[in-house]
C-alpha positions as CSV (number, residue, x, y, z in Angstrom):
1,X,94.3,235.0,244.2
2,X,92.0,232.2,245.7
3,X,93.1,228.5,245.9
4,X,91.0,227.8,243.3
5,X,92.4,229.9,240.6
6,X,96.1,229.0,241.6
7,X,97.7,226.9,238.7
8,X,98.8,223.4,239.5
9,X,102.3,223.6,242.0
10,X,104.8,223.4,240.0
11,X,107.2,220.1,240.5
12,X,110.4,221.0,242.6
13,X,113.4,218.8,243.2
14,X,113.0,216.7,246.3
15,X,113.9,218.4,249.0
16,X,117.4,217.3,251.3
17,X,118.2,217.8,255.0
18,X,120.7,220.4,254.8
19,X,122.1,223.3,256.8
20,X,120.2,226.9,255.6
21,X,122.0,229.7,255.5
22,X,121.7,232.0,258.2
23,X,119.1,234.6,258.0
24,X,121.4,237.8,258.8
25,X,124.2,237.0,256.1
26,X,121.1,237.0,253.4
27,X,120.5,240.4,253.6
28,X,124.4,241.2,253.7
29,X,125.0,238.7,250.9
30,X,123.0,241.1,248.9
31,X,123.9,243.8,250.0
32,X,127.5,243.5,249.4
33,X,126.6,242.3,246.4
34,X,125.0,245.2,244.9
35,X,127.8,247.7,246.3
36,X,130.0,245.5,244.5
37,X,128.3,246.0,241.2
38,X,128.1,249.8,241.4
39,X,131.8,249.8,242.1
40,X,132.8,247.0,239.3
41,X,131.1,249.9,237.3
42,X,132.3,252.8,238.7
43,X,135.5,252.9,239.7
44,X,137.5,251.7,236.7
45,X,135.8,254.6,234.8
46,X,136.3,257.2,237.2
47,X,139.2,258.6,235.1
48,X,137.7,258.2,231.7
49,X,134.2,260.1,232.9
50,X,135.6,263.0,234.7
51,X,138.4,264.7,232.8
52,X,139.8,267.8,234.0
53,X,136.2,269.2,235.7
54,X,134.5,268.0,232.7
55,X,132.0,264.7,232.4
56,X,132.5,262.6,229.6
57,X,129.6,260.3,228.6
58,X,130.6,257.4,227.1
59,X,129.3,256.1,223.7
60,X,127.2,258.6,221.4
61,X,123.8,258.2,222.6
62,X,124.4,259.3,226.0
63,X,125.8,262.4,224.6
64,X,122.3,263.4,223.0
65,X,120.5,262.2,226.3
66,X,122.4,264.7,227.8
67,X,121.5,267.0,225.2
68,X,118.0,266.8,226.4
69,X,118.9,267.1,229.7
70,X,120.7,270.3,228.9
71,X,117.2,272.2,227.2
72,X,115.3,270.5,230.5
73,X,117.4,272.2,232.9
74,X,116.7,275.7,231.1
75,X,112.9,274.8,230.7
76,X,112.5,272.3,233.6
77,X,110.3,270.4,234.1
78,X,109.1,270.6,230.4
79,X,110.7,268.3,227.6
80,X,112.3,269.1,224.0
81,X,109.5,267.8,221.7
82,X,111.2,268.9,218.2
83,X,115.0,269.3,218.1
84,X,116.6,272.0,215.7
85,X,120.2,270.0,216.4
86,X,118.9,267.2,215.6
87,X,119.0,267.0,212.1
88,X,120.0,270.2,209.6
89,X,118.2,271.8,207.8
90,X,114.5,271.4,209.5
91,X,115.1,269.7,212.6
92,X,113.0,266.5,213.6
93,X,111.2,265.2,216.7
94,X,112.8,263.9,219.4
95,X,112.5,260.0,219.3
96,X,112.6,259.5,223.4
97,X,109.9,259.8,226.0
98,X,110.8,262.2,228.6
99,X,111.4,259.9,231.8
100,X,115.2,259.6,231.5
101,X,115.5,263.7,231.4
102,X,113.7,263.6,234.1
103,X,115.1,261.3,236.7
104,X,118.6,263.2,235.6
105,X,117.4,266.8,235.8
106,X,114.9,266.5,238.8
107,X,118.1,265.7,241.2
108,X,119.8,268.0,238.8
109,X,117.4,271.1,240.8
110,X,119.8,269.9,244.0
111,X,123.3,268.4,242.8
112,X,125.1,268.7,239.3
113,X,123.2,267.0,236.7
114,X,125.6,266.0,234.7
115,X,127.1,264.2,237.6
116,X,123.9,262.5,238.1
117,X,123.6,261.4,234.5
118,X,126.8,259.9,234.6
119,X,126.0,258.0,237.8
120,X,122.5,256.6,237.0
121,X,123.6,253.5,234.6
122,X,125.5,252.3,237.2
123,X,123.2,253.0,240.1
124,X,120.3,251.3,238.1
125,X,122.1,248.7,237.3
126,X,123.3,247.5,241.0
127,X,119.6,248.2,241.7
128,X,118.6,245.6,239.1
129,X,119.9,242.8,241.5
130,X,116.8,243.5,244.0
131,X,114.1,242.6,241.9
132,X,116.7,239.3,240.3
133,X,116.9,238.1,244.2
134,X,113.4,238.3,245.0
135,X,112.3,236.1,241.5
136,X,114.9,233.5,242.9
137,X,113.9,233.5,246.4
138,X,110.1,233.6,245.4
139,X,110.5,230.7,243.2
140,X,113.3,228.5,245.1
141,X,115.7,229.2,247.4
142,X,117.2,232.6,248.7
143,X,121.2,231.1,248.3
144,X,119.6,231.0,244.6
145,X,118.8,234.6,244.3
146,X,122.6,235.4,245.6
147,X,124.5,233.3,242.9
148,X,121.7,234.7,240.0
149,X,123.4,238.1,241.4
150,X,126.2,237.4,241.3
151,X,126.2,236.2,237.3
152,X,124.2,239.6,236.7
153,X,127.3,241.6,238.5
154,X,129.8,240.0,236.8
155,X,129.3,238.0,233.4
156,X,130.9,240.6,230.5
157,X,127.9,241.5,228.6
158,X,126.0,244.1,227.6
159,X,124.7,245.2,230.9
160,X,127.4,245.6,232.2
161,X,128.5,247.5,229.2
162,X,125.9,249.6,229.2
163,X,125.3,250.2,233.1
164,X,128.9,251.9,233.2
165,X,129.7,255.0,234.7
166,X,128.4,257.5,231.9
167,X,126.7,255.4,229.5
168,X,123.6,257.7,230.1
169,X,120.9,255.9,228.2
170,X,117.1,254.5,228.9
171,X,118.8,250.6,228.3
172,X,119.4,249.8,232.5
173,X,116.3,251.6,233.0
174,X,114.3,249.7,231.0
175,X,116.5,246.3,232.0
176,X,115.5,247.2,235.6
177,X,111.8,247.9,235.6
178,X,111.2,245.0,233.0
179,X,112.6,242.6,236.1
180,X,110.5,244.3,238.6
181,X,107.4,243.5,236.2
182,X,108.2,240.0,236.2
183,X,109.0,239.9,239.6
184,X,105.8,241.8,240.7
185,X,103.7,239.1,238.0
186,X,105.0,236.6,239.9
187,X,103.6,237.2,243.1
188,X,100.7,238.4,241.9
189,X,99.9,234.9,240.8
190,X,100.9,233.3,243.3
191,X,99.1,235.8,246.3
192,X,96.5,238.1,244.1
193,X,96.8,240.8,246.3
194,X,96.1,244.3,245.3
195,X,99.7,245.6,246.2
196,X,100.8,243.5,243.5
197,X,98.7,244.2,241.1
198,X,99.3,248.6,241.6
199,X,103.1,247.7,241.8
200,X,103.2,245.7,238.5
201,X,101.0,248.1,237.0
202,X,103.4,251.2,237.6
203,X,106.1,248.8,237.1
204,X,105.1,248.3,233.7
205,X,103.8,251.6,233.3
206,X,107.7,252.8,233.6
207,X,108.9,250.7,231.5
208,X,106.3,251.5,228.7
209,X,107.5,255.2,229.4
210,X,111.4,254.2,229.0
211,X,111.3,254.1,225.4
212,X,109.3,254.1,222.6
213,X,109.6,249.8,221.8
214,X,108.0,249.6,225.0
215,X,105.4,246.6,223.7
216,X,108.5,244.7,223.4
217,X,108.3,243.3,227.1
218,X,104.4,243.4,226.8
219,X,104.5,240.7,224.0
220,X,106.2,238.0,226.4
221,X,103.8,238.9,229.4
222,X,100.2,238.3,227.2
223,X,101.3,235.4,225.8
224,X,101.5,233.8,229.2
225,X,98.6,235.1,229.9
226,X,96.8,233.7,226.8
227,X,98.4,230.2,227.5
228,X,97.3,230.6,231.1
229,X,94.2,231.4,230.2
230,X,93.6,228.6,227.7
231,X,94.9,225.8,230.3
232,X,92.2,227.3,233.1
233,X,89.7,226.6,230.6
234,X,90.2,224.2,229.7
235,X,90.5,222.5,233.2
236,X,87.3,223.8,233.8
237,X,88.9,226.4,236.3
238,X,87.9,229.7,237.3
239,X,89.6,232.6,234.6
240,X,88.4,235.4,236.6
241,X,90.9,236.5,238.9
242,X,93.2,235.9,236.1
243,X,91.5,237.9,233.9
244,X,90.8,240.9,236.1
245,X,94.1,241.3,237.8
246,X,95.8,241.0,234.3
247,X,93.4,243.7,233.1
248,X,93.9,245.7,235.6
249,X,97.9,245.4,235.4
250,X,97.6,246.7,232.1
251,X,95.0,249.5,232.5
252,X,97.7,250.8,235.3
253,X,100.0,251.2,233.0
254,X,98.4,252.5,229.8
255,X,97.3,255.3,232.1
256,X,101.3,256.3,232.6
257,X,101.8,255.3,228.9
258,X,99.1,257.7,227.9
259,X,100.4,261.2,228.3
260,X,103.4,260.2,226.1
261,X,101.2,260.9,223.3
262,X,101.9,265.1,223.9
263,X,105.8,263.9,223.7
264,X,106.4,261.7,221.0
265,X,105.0,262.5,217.7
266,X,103.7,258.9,216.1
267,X,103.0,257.0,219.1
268,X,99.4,256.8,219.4
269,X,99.1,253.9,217.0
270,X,101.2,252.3,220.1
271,X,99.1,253.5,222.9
272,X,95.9,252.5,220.9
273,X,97.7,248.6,221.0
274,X,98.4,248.8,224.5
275,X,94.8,250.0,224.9
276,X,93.7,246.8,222.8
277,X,95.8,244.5,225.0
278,X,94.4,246.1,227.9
279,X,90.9,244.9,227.7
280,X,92.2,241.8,225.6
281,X,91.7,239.8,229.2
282,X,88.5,241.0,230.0
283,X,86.7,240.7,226.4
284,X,88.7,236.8,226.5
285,X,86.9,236.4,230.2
286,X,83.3,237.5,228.6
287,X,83.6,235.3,224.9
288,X,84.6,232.5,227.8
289,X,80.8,232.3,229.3
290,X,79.7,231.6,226.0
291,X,82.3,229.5,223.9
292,X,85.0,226.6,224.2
293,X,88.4,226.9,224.8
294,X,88.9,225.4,220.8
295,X,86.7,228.3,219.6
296,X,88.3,231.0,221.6
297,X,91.9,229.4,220.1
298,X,90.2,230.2,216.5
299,X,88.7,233.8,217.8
300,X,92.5,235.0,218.8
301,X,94.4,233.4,215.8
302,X,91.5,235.4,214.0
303,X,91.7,239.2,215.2
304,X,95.4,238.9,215.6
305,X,95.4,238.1,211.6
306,X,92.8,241.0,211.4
307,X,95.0,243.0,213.1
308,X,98.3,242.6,211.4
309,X,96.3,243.3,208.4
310,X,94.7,246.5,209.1
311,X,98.2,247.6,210.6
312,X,100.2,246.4,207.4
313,X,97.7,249.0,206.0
314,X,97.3,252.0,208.0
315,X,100.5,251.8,210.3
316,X,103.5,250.4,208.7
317,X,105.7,251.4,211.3
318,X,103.9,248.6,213.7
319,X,105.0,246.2,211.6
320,X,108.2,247.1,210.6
321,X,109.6,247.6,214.1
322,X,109.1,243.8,215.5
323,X,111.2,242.8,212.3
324,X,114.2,245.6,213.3
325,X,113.7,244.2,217.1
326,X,114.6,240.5,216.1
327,X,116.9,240.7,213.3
328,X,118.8,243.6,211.0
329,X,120.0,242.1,208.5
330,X,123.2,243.6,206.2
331,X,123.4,246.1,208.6
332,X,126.6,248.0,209.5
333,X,125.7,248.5,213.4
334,X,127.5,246.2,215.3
335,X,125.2,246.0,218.6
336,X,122.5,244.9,215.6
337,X,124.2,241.9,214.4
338,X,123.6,238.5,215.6
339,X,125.1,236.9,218.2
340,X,126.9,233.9,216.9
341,X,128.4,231.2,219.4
342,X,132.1,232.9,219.2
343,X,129.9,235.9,221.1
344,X,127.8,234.2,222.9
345,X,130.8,232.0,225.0
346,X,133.2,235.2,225.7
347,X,130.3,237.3,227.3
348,X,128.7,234.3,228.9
349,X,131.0,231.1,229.4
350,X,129.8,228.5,231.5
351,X,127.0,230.8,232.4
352,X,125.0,230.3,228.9
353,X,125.2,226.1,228.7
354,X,123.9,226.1,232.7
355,X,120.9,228.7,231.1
356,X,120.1,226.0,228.9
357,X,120.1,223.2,230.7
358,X,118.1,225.2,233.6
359,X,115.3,226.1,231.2
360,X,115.2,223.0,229.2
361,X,114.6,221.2,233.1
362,X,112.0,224.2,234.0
363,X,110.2,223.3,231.1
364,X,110.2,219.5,231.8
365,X,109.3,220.2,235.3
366,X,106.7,222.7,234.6
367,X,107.8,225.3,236.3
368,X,106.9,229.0,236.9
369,X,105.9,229.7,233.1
370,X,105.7,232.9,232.9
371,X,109.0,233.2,233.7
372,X,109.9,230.4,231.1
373,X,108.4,232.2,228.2
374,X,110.1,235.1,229.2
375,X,113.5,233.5,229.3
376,X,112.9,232.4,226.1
377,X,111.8,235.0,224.2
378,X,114.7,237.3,225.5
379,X,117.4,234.4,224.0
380,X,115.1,234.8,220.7
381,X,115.7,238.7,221.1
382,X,119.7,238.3,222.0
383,X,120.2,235.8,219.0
384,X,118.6,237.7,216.4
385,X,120.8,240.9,217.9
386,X,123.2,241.2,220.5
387,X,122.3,244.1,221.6
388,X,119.5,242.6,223.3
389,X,122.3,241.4,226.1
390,X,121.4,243.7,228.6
391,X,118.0,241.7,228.7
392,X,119.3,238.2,228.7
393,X,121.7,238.8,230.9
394,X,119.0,239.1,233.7
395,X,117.1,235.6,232.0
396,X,120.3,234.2,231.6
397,X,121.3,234.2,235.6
398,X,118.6,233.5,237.0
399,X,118.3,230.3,234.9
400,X,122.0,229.3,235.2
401,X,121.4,229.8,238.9
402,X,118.2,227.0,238.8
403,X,120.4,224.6,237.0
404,X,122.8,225.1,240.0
405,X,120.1,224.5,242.1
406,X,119.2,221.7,240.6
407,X,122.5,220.0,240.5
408,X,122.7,220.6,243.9
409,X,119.4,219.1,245.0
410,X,120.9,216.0,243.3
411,X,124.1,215.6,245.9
412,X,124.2,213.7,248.8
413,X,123.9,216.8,251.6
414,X,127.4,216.0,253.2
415,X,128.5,217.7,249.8
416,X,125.9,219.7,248.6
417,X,127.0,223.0,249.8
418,X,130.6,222.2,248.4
419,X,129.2,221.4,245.2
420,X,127.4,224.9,245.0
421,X,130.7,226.4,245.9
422,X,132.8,225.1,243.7
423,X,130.6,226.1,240.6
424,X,130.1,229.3,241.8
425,X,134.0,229.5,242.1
426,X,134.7,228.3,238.4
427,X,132.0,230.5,237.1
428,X,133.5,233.8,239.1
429,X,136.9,233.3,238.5
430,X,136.9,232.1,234.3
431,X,134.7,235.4,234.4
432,X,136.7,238.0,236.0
433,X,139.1,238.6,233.6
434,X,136.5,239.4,231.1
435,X,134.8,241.5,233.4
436,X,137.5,243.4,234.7
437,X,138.8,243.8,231.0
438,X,134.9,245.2,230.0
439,X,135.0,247.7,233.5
440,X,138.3,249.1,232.0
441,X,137.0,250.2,228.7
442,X,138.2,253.3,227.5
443,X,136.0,255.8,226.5
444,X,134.8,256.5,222.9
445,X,135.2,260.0,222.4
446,X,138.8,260.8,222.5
447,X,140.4,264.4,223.2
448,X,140.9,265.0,219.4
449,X,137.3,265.1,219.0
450,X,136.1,266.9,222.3
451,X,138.5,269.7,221.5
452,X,137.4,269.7,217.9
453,X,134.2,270.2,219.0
454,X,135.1,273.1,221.6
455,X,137.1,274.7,219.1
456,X,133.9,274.8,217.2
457,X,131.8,276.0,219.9
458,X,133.8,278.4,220.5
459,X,135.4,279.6,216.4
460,X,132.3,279.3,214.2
461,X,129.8,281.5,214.4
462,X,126.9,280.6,217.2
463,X,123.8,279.2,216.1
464,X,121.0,279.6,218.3
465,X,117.9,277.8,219.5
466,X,119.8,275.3,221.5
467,X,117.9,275.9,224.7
468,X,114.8,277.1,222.9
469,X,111.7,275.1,223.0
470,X,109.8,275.8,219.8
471,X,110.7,275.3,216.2
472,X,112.9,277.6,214.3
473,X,115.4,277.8,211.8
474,X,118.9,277.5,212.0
475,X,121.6,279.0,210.1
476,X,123.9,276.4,208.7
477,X,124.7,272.6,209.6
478,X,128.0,270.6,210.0
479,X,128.8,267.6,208.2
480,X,130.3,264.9,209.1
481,X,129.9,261.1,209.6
482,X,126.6,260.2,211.8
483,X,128.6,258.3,214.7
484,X,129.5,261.7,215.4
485,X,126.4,263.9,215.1
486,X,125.7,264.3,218.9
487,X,129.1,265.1,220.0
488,X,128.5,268.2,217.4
489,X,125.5,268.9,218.6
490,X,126.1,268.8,222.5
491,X,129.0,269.7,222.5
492,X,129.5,271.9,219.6
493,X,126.5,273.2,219.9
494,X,126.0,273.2,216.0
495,X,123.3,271.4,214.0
496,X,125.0,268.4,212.4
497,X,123.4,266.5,209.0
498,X,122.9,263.5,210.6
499,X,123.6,261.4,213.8
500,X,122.9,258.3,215.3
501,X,119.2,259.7,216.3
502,X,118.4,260.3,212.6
503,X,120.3,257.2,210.9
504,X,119.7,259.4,207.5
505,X,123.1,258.7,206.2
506,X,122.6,259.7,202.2
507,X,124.3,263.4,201.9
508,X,127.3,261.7,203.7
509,X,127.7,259.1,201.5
510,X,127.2,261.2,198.4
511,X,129.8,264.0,199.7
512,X,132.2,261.3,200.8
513,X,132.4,259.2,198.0
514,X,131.6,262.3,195.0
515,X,134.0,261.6,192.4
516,X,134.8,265.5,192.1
517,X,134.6,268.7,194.4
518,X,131.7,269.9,192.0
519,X,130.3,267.1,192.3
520,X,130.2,266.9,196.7
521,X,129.2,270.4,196.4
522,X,125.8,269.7,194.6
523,X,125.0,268.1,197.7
524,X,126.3,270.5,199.9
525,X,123.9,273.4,200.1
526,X,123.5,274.9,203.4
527,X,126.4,273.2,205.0
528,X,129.5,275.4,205.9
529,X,131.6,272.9,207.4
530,X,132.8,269.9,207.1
531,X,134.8,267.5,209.8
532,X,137.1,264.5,208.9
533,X,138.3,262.4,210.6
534,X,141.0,259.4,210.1
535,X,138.9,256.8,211.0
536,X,136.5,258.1,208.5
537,X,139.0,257.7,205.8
538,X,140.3,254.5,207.0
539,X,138.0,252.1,209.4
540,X,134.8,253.1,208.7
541,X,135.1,253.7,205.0
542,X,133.8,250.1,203.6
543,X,130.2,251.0,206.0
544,X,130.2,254.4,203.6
545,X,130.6,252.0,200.8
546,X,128.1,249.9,202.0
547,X,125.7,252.5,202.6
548,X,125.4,254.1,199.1
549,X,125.2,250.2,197.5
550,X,128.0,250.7,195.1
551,X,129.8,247.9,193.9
552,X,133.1,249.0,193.9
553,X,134.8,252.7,193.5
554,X,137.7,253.0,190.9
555,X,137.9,256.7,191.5
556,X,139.5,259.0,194.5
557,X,136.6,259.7,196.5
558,X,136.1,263.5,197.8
559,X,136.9,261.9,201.2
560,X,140.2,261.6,200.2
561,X,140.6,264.6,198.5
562,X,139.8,266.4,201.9
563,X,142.5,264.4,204.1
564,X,145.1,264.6,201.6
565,X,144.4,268.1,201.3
566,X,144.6,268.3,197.4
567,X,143.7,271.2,195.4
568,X,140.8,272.6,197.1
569,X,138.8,276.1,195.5
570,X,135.5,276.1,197.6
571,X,136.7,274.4,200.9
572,X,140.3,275.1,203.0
573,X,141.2,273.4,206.1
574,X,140.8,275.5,208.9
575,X,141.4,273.4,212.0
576,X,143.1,270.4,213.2
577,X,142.9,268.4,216.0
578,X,145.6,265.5,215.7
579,X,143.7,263.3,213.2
580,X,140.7,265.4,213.3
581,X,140.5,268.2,210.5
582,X,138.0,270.8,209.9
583,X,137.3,272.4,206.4
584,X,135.1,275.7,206.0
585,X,133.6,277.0,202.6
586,X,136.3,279.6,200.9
């Protein structure tokens, strides 16, 4: 981008003499500190991954990623579009672009690809701390880049949660193309060179293609463009550059958004948005020739009211999904709550009070904005749900690490670089026990429930279509509660009722809490077994009760009736696993 069209330099703190760091340990700074994060994630879990020649993935989700993987490898390189397993009786479409299946089952062609699943979250997520370097070092100072990494490899939050050894999901991968977007945004500001503007495009072509709330991180990016926009104007600066590379951004990545639409059934309405936003800039560049900036403020407020009105009509779904993104209210799902302070000072600490002070000081100093609007609306995102963590994290660093550098440009230089070093020290060392409690998780799925599952791989009669690529029928379906749908399915191989894919919890509720055997039969048609587990009947029995909206129960639920093993005539036990029992129709 020209001279011209470069927004006024932002205000830095005054620069003191000092001694730089030298240029070779940069690069081994960085380096060490990425190894360090793929080990923080890896080796602790070794033992809870691979058991006995077999990989266990942590968490549910990962279990039906892998599920996808599984039918890829047999059909490579085409994708599951409608999953029989998914949900019993008629199956439903599989909510997940293809992307993660394959980055997983292309190596998978070479190596073991359930070896590869269970090492991408971590690889991703030591990756991530390339693109968090580069926004430091762009913006400030390199030394700043190292200590955001070092937050990002440490601080006990969701990332690091969910970039463990196994936790096969599309969460690091979207976490680490959303920084390369803002990183590649950044210097395309600041340079306008077309490598910039191809990179940022595929950038944010990937991440559109990670999952299917994609225009989450696009929301953030146009409204810096909008308020970029409107200040060139009204300076009486050239908007075309501005205009054109931002287009052109966009157009990059609708075109590897686009063929998602032969994937994911009910995603056009989402392309046709991205579509919108992609000529937004250049229809905003042509009303420019002809009206004020006041006028093009009224034409925007406008269309987007327009808008939200013709999709309030047409596409629901468009509007309920930004209220699930920001808050969930009276839900049961943990990783959907808020995140109130109690949270927000054992996964952060120090960390989250230098992230404010760093972006209240960016603001007052005007710096980079797109990367304060960013910041902000990921702590909007994380406070409204925690589960938004694994974005903030990244925000959160690289802000804490500006405050540092801020403090620091405040010290006389004879203790400047002691100053960074002793923060840095308090921040590391109040952390680690956090973090090396968080890298020593143990994993959800416990042997009960894989050899429950195994045992009904391997004992019920097989029902087929798991590798099969078209729609059929199956010929019974499992129930049990939906936390554990997709170890049934992936590892059972059986269609369960339900599972954290299809959140359709109603025939569990009204089996589990019937108030007779007749009664959980009514609701039973089709199924021919049923699974029960202890924690069903004990921890997670107030979210059953929460579910079905009841105000209280004064009878003994069927649930019961099932674990105590009471007088059963249509269902006997026929397996158990330690606390897991199986029941089978008579």
């Amino acid at each position: 981008m020209g001279k011209k069209s470069r927004l006024k330099k932002s205000k830095t703190p005054k620069r003191v003499p000092t001694r730089s760091i030298p240029s070779w340990l940069v690069p081994i700074g960085l380096i060490g500190l990425v190894i360090g994060t793929f080990l923080i994630r890896t080796l602790p879990q070794w033992n809870e991954v691979f058991v006995d020649g077999v990989v266990w993935f942590r968490g549910v989700d990962a279990w039906y990623h892998m599920r996808l993987a599984d039918n890829m490898m047999a059909n490579f390189p085409i994708p599951l579009r409608w999953d029989m397993f998914l949900l019993f009786p008629e199956g439903m479409n599989v909510g997940y672009f293809p992307l993660l299946s394959w980055l997983i089952t292309t190596p998978g062609q070479i190596f073991n690809y359930e070896v590869v699943g269970a090492l991408l979250p971590p690889i991703l997520g030591a990756l991530t701390l390339i693109p968090v370097y580069f926004i430091c070092k762009t913006l400030w100072k390199n030394w700043v880049g190292l200590i955001a990494c070092m937050l990002v490899m440490i601080l006990p939050t969701e990332f690091l949660h969910r970039s463990l050894l196994g936790f096969t999901d599309h969460h690091i991968l979207e976490t680490f193309f959303m920084a390369n977007t803002i990183l590649f945004l950044i210097l395309l500001h600041r340079e306008g060179k077309l490598r910039w503007i191809v990179l940022g495009g595929l950038s944010l072509g990937l991440y559109l293609s990670s999952w299917t709330g994609g225009l989450l991180m696009v929301a953030p990016i146009w409204i810096w463009f909008l308020i970029t926009f409107l200040s060139k104007l009204r300076r009486g600066e050239s908007v075309k550059e501005l205009c054109r590379n931002l287009s052109l951004v966009f157009g990059i990545g609708l075109l590897l958004y686009l063929p998602n639409v032969f994937f994911i059934e009910g995603i056009i309405p989402f392309v046709a948005v991205m579509g919108i936003i992609t000529a937004s800039p250049l229809v905003l560049f042509w009303l420019s020739k002809s009206c004020s900036w006041k006028n093009i403020i009224g034409i925007v407020t406008g269309g987007l009211l327009v808008a939200i009105g013709i999709s309030s009509m047409y596409f629901t779904k468009l509007i309920e999904i930004p209220r699930a993104i920001f808050i969930s209210p009276g839900t049961t799902i943990q990783e959907a709550m808020a995140s109130p302070p109690g949270v927000l000072m054992a996964q952060y600490g120090v960390s989250f009070l230098l992230f404010l002070g760093g972006l209240g000081l960016a603001v007052k100093r005007k710096e980079n904005l797109l990367v304060i609007i960013w910041c902000l609306f990921m702590l909007i995102l994380m406070l409204g749900q925690r589960r938004w963590s694994y974005y903030f994290t990244i925000s959160n660093a690289i802000m804490a690490a500006y405050f540092i550098y801020l403090i620091s440009s405040w010290m006389h230089r004879n203790v400047k670089t002691a100053v960074v070093i002793t923060i840095s020290a308090i921040l590391l060392f109040t952390t680690l026990p956090s973090t090396i409690g968080m890298s020593k998780l143990p994993n959800y799925i416990i042997q009960d429930w894989y050899n429950t599952c195994i045992w009904l791989k391997e004992n019920t009669p097989e029902v087929e279509g798991y590798y099969e690529l078209e729609r059929g029928e199956v010929d019974y379906g499992v129930l049990s509660w939906w936390d554990y749908g997709n170890w049934i399915a992936r590892v059972g191989k059986r269609p369960p009722i339900s599972n954290p894919m299809a959140h359709i919890p109603g025939v569990q509720w009204q089996v589990f809490l019937a108030k007779s055997e007749e009664e959980a039969n009514t609701y039973l048609e089709g199924i021919e077994y049923i699974i029960v587990s202890e924690a069903e009947v004990t921890g997670k029995l107030h979210a059953i009760v929460r579910l079905s909206k009841l105000e209280e129960i004064n009878w003994k639920p069927f649930i019961f009736i099932l674990w105590e093993e009471a007088e059963l005539t249509t269902w006997k036990k026929i397996h158990q696993e330690g606390e897991i029992k199986i029941y089978g129709r008579c």
